[in-house]
C-alpha positions as CSV (number, residue, x, y, z in Angstrom):
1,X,66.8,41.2,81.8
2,X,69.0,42.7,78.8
3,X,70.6,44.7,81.1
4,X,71.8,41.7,83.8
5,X,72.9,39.6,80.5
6,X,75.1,42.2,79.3
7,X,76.7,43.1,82.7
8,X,76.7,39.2,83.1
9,X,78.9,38.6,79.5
10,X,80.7,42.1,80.4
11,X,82.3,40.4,83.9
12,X,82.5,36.6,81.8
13,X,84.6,38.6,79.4
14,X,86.9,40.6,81.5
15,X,87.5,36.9,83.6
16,X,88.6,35.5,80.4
17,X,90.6,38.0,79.7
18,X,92.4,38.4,83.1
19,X,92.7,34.9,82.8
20,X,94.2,34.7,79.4
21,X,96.5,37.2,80.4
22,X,97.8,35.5,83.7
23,X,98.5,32.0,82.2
24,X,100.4,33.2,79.3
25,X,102.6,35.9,81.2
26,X,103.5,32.6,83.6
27,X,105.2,31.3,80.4
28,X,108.9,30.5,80.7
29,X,111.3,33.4,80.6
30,X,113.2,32.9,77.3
31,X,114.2,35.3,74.8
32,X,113.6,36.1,71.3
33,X,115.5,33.5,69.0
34,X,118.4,35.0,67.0
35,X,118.2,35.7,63.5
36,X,119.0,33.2,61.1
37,X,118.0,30.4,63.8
38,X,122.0,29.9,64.5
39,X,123.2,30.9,67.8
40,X,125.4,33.7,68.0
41,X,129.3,33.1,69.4
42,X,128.7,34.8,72.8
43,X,131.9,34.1,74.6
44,X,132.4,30.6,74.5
45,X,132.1,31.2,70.7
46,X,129.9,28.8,68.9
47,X,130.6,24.9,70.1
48,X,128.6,22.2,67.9
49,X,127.8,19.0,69.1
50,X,128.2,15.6,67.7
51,X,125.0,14.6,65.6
52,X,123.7,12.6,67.8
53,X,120.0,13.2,68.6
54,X,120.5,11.4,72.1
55,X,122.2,14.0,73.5
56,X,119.6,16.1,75.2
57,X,121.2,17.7,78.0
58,X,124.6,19.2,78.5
59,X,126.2,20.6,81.8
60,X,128.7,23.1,81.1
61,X,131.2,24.7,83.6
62,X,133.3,27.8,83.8
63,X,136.8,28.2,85.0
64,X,137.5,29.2,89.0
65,X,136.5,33.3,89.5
66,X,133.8,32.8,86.3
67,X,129.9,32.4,86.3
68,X,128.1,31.8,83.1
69,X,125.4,34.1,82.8
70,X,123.5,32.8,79.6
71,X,123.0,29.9,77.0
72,X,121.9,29.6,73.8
73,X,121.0,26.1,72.5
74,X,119.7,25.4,69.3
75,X,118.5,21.7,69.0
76,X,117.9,19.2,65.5
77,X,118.5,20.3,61.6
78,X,116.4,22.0,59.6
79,X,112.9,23.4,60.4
80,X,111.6,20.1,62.3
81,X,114.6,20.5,64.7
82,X,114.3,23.7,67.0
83,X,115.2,27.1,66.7
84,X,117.7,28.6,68.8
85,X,116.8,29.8,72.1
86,X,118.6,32.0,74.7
87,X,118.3,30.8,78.2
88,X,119.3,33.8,81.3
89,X,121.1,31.8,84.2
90,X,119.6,33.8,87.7
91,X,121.5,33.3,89.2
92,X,124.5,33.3,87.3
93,X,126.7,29.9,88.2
94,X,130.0,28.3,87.5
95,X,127.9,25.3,86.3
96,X,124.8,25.1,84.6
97,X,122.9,22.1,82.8
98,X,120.9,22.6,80.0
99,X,118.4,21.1,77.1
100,X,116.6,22.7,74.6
101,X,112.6,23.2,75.8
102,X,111.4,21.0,72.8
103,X,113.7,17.9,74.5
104,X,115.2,17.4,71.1
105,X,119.2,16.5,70.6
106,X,121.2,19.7,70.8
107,X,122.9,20.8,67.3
108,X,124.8,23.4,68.5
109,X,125.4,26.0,71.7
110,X,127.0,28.3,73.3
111,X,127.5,31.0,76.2
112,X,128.2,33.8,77.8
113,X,130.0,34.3,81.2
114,X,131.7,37.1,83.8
115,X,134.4,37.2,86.2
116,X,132.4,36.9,89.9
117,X,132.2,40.1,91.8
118,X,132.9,39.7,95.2
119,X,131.3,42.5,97.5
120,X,133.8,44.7,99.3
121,X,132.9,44.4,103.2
122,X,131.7,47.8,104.6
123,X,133.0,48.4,107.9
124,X,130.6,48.5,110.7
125,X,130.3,50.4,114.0
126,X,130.8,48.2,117.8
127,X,128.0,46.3,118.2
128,X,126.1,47.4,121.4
129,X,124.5,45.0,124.0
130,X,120.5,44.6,123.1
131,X,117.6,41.8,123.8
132,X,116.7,41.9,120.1
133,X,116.6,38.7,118.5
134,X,118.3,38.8,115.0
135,X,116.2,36.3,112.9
136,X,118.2,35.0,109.8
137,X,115.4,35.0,106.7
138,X,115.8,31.9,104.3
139,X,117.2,32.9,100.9
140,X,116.1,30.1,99.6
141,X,112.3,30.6,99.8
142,X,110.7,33.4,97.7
143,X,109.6,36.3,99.8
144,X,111.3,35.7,102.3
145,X,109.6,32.7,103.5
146,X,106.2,34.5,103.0
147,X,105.2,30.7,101.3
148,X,104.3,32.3,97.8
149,X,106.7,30.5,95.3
150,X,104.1,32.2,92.3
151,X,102.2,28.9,91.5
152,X,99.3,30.9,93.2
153,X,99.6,33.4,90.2
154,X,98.7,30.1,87.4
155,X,96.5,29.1,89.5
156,X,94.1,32.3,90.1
157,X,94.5,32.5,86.0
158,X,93.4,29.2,85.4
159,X,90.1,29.8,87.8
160,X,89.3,33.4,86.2
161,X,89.7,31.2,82.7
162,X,87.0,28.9,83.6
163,X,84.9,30.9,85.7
164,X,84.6,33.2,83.1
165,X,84.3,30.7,80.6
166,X,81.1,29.1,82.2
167,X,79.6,32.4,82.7
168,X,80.0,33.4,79.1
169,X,79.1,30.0,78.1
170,X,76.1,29.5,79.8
171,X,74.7,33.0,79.0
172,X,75.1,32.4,74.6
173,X,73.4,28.7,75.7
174,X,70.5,30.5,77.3
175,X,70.3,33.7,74.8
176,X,70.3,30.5,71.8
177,X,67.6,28.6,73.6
178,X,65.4,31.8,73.7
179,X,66.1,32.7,70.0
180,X,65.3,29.2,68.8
């Protein structure tokens, strides 16, 4: 019986675990706030905005042969406001719109962007005369239209979370019921 138990709270544990593990790594991809909470110049050099905590979103857009390729927002004053926050555009775009993930009014932002590369063409040999059927694949669909856009991945977490939250929970209910 001890023996069944521990394997029992070993798996309940590991399911947690795994669990925890997927949720939190499906977290949004932001990077680590800038020292000082103040966002640094990147190209655009540092813009501030009007204090006015209504404004919430901004769209920015980059001159013709330009993409912008990050943000950094910082929203409110002072430690109730919202540290600063670097946001990666991908892919990088000649517009982006932005807010700050609290949804407080922005204080102050700025950006960095690139000229756009444009791929030189290879030259290819004479096509010859086949049956094959040339099948475009949908770039907008993950894996190539496999279906799996990664919700699946919160998902599984959030099952492994509660199963092994209702083995590990019924097990101490039963092991407290015995002791007492």
């Amino acid at each position: 019986m001890t023996t069944r138990l521990t394997i029992a709270r070993a798996i309940g544990a590991a399911l947690l675990l795994a669990g925890g593990a997927v949720v939190f790594s499906a977290a949004p991809a932001y990077a680590d706030p800038p020292a000082g909470q103040i966002c640094p110049d990147l190209d655009s050099g540092r813009i501030d905005v009007p204090d006015d905590p209504e404004v919430t979103s901004i769209t920015i857009t980059v001159e013709d042969g330009f993409v912008i390729t990050e943000v950094c927002v910082k929203a409110g004053a002072g430690p109730s406001g919202g540290g600063a926050v670097i946001i990666p555009v991908d892919p990088p775009s000649q517009t982006f719109t932005f807010e700050h993930p609290t949804g407080k009014g922005i204080s102050h932002y700025s950006y960095s962007f690139e000229p756009v590369t444009t791929p030189t063409p290879t030259p290819s040999a004479t096509p010859t005369q086949s049956s094959a059927v040339i099948v475009p694949i949908d770039s907008t669909s993950s894996g190539g239209g496999s279906g799996f856009d990664g919700g699946w991945l919160l998902i599984a977490g959030l099952g492994a979370l509660a199963l092994g939250s209702v083995v590990v929970g019924e097990r101490v209910a039963v092991k407290r019921r015995v002791v007492a």
